[in-house]
C-alpha positions as YAML, in Angstrom:
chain: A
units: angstrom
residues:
- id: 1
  name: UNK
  ca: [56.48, 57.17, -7.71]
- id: 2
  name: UNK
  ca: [58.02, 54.30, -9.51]
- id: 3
  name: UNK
  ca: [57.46, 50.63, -8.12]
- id: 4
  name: UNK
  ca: [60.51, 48.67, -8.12]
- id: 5
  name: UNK
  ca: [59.92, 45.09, -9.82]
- id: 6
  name: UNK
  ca: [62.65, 41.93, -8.65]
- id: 7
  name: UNK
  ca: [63.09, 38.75, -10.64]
- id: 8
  name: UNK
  ca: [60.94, 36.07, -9.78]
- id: 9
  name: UNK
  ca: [62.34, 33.00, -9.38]
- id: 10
  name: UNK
  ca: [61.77, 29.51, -9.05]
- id: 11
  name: UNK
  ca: [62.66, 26.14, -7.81]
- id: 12
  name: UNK
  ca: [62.47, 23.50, -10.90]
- id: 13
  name: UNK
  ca: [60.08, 20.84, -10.32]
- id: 14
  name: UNK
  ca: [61.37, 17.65, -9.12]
- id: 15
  name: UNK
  ca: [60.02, 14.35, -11.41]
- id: 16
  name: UNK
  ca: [58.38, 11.54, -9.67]
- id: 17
  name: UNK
  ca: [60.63, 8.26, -9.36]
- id: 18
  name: UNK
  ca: [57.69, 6.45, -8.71]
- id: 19
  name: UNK
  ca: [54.32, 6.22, -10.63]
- id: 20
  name: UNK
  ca: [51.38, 5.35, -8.91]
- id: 21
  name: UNK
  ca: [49.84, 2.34, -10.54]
- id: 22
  name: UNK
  ca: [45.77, 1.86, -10.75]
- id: 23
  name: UNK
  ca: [45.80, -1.13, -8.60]
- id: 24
  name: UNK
  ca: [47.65, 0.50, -6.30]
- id: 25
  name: UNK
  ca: [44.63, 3.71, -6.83]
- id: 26
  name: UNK
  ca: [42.52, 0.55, -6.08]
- id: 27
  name: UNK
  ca: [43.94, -0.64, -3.14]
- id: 28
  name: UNK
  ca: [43.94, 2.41, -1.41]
- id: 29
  name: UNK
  ca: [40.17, 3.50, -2.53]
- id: 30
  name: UNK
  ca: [39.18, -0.25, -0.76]
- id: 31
  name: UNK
  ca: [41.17, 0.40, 1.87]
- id: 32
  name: UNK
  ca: [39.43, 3.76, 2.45]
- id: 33
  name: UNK
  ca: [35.92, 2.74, 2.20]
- id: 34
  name: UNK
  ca: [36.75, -0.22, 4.05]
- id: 35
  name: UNK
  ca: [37.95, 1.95, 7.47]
- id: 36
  name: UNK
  ca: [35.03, 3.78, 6.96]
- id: 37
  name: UNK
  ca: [32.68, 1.12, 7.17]
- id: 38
  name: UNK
  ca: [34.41, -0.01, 10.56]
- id: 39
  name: UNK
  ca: [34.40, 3.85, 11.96]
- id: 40
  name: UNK
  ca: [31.08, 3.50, 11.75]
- id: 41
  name: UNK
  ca: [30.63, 0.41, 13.56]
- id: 42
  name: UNK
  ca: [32.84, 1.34, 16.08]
- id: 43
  name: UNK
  ca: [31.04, 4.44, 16.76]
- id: 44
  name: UNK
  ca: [27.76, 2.93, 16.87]
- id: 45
  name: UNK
  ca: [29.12, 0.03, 19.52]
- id: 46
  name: UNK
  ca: [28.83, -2.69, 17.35]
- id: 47
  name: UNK
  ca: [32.97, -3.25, 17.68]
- id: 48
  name: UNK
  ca: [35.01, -2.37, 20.05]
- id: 49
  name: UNK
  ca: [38.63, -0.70, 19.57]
- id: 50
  name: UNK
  ca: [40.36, -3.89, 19.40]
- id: 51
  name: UNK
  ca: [38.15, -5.42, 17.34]
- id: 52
  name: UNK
  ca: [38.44, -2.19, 15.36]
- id: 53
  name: UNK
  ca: [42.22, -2.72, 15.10]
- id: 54
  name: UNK
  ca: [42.14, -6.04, 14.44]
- id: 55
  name: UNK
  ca: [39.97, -5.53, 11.32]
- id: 56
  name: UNK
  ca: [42.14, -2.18, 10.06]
- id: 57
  name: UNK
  ca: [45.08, -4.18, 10.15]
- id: 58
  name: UNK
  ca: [43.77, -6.91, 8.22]
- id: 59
  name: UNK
  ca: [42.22, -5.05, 5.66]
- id: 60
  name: UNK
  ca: [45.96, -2.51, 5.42]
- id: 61
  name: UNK
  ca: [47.14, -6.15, 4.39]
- id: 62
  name: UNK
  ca: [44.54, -7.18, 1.88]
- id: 63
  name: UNK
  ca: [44.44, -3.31, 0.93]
- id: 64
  name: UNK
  ca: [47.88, -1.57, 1.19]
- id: 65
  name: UNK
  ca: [47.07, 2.23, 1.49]
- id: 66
  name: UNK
  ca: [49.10, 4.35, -0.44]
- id: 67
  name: UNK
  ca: [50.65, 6.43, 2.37]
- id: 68
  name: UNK
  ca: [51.32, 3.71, 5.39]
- id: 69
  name: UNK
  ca: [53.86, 3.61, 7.47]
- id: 70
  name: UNK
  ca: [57.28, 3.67, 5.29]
- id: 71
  name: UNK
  ca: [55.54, 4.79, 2.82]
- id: 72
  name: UNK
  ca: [56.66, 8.51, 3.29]
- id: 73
  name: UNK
  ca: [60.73, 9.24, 3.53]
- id: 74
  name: UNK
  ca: [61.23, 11.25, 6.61]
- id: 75
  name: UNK
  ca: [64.80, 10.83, 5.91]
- id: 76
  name: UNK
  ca: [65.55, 14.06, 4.48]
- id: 77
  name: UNK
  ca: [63.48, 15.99, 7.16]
...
């Protein structure tokens, strides 16, 4: 019995437009450990969810996350 083989193919990869710079790396690595630290103050009572809030959206602001809102194109999907 012979096996017959097909062509792989393949979609070329698309470049990056934008690099990601190291503050940027940065900002989003203090932004990170910064929710954590409030997650866990929330969940141990010592905030509540608006205070919660309140603090995540100052620190998106002194910490722009990589992937916030309009960050992402949806445009295409």
């Amino acid at each position: 019995m012979i096996k017959k083989v097909q062509a792989v193919t393949h979609q070329p990869l698309q470049s990056i437009k934008n690099s990601i710079s190291s503050e940027q790396l940065l900002n989003d690595l203090h932004y990170q450990q910064s929710k954590q630290i409030i997650q866990v103050l929330l969940n141990k009572g010592l905030i509540s969810t608006t205070e919660f809030k309140e603090i995540d959206d100052l620190n998106k602001q002194s910490f722009p996350p990589l992937l916030g809102p309009g960050s992402v194109d949806t445009s295409r999907f």
